[in-house]
N, C-alpha and C positions, 0 to 999 in steps of 0.2 A: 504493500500500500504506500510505503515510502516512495519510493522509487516512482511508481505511479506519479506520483502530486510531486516528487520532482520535476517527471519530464513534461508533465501540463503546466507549471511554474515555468522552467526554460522553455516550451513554443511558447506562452504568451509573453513573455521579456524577450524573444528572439521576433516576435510578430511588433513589439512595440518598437524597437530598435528597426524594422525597416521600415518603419510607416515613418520616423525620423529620419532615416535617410534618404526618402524619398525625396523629401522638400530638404534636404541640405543638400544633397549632392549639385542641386543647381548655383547654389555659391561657393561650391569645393572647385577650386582652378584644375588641378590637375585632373580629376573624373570629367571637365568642360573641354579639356584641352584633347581627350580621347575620345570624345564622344560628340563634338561640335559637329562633325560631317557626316552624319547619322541624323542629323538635328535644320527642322527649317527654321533659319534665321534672316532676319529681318536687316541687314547691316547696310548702311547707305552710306557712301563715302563723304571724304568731305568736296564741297562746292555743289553738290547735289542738290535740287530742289525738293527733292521729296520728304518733306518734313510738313509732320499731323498740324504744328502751329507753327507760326511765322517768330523769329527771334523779335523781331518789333512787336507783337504781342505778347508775349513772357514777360517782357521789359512793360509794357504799358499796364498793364495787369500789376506785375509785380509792385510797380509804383504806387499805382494808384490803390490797392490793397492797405499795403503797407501805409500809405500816406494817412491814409483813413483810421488805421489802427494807433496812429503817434497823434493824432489830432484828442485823446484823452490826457494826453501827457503835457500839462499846461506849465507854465515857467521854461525861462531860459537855461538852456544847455541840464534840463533834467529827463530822466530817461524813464524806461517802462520801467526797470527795475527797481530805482531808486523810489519810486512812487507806490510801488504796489509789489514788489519782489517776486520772486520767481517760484513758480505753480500758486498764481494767485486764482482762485475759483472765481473770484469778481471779475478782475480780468479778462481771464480766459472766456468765461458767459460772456462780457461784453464783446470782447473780440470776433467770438462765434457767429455771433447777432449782428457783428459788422461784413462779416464774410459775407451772412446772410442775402445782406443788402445789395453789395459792389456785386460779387458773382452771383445771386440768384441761387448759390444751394451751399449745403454744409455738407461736410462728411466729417465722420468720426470713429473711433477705434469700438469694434462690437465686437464680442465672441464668434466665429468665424461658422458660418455655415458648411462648412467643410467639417464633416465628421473627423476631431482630432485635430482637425486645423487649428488650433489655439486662435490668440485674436487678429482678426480682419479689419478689412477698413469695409466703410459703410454711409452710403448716401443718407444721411439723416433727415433733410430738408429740404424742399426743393428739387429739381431734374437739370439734368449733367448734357448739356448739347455735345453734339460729336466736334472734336477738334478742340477743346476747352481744356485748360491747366486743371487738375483736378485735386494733388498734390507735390510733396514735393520730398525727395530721399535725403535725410537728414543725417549729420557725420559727420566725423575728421575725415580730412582728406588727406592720402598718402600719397607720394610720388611711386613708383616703382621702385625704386631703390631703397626705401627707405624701410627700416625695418619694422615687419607686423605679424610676425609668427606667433610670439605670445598672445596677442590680439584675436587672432584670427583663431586660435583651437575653440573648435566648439562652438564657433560661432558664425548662427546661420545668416547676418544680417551683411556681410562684407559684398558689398557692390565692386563692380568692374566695367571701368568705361573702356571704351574703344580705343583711347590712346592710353592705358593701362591705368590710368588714375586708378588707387583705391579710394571707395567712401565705405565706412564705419558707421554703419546707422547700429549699432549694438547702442542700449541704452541702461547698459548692465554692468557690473565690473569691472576690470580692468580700463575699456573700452570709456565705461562712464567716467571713470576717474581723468584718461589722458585726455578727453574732450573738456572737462571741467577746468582742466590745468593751463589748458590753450585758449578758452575762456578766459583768464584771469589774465594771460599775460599781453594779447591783443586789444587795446584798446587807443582811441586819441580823445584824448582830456574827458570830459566826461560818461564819453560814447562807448560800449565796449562792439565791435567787430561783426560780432555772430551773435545770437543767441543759442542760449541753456537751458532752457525750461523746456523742450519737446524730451530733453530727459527725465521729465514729472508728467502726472496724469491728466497738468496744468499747463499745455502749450499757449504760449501766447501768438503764435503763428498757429493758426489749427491747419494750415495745409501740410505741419511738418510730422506726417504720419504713412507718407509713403513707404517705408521700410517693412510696414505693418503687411502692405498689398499681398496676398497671398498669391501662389504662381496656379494660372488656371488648369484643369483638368476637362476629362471628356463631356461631366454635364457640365464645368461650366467653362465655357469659351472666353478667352482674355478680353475686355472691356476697354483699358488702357493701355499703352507704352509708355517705354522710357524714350525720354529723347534728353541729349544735353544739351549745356546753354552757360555762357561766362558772363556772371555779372561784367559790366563795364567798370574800368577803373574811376568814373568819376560819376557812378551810384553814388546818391545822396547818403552821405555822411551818417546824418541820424537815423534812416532806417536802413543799415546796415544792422541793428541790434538785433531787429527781427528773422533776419539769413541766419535756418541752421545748420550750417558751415562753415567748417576753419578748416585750415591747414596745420599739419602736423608741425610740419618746420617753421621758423620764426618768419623767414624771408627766401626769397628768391632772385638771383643778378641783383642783391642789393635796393631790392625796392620794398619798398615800408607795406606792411602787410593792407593799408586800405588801397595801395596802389596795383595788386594780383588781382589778376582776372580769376574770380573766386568761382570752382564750377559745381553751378546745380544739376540736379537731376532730377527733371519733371517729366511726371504722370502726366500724358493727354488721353485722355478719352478718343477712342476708333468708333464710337456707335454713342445714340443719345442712352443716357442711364438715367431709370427713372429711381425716383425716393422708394426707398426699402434694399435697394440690390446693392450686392456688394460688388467691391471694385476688385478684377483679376487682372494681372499680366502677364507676360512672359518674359522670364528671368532669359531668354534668348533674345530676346528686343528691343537692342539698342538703335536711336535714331541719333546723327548728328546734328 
């Protein structure tokens, strides 16, 4: 009888460990790098036109988002932080509510309709036109060279751009800690860089929950892509606080970190998504 209820104990710890590799293996490089030509991928060079949104609309959006969300932050040279600190519920509700308004819908982090899928993202409010910024991949960003092995065990959230940038949307350990520390030391006078809070339950940017997106299967068909996109070096100053993104390193050829061309990764929507449905991608679907 031992024996028994041992080996019905190891298949289901062996049945749980692959339903976890299922969805990691798509952020493991090496099982990508064997298995990419087996795999349809979406890859559009650069100078290409085919891209879901236009860089002048990520930019005009992102502005005007962001602009709307610093228009509570009243006094000179004071910030969301400083006002209200980070995973504030006031905040974040208000911020939500302002999302609401500029784009017409919210989404937000829900329990994943994917038996097992831990938490999804999710259109809460409003419907999702095709072609529309939906969210956005939040994280340190690593050059290729630089090292993220400690980082990267065990962790399913390690994005891969097309010119090998890594981004860390891990909002856990190790991961939490170096993106906090890169927080503290990026800042000009009393602005800091990126923000921090999409590492609490309390984003003050509520698009910074793309990492959450879970990869689509056969019922359900990917909804969004990834596409990148480099903030401009002379994105306004004060809603820099709201980007969440940094860089690992301090600098680059000597230029002060609000002067890097900082890169996001935005969710667009391929089809209109109505409120209730959750948002899928494909972890093979990079757009430039």
């Amino acid at each position: 009888m031992i024996a028994f209820d041992e080996c019905v104990f190891s298949f289901f710890s062996m049945e749980r460990l692959l339903k976890k590799w299922k969805q990691y293996r798509y952020r493991f490089v090496p099982w990508i790098a064997l298995n990419l030509k087996d795999r349809s991928v979406r890859s559009v060079p650069k100078g290409a036109t085919d891209k879901l949104a236009s860089d002048a609309y990520i930019l005009d959006t992102l502005t005007g988002l962001l602009s709307a969300f610093h228009k509570c932050c009243n006094g000179a040279g004071q910030t969301a932080v400083s006002r209200h600190g980070h995973g504030s519920p006031r905040l974040a509700d208000h911020n939500l509510g302002v999302m609401r308004e500029v784009m017409g819908f919210t989404v937000q982090r829900r329990v994943s309709s994917i038996a097992g899928g831990g938490r999804g993202v999710a259109v809460t409010d409003g419907r999702i036109p095709k072609g529309v910024m939906t969210s956005l991949y939040p994280g340190l960003i690593y050059e290729n060279y630089e090292p993220i092995l400690f980082q990267s065990l065990g962790n399913p959230f390690i994005f891969r751009c097309i010119d090998s940038l890594l981004v860390d949307g891990n909002d856990k350990c190790i991961s939490k800690f170096l993106y906090r520390s890169c927080y503290g030391r990026d800042r000009v006078g009393p602005y800091p860089l990126c923000d921090e809070s999409w590492l609490t339950d309390q984003p003050l940017n509520p698009l910074a929950v793309g990492q959450y997106v879970n990869n689509h299967n056969k019922e359900n068909p990917a909804n969004v892509a990834y596409q990148e996109f480099d903030v401009p070096a002379d994105f306004p100053l004060h809603l820099r606080q709201y980007l969440p993104n940094t860089f690992y390193s301090s600098s680059l050829d000597r230029l002060s970190p609000h002067e890097r061309l900082t890169r996001l990764v935005v969710l667009v929507s391929t089809r209109d998504i109505e409120c209730g449905e959750e948002l899928f991608s494909s972890y093979f679907t990079v757009v430039h």
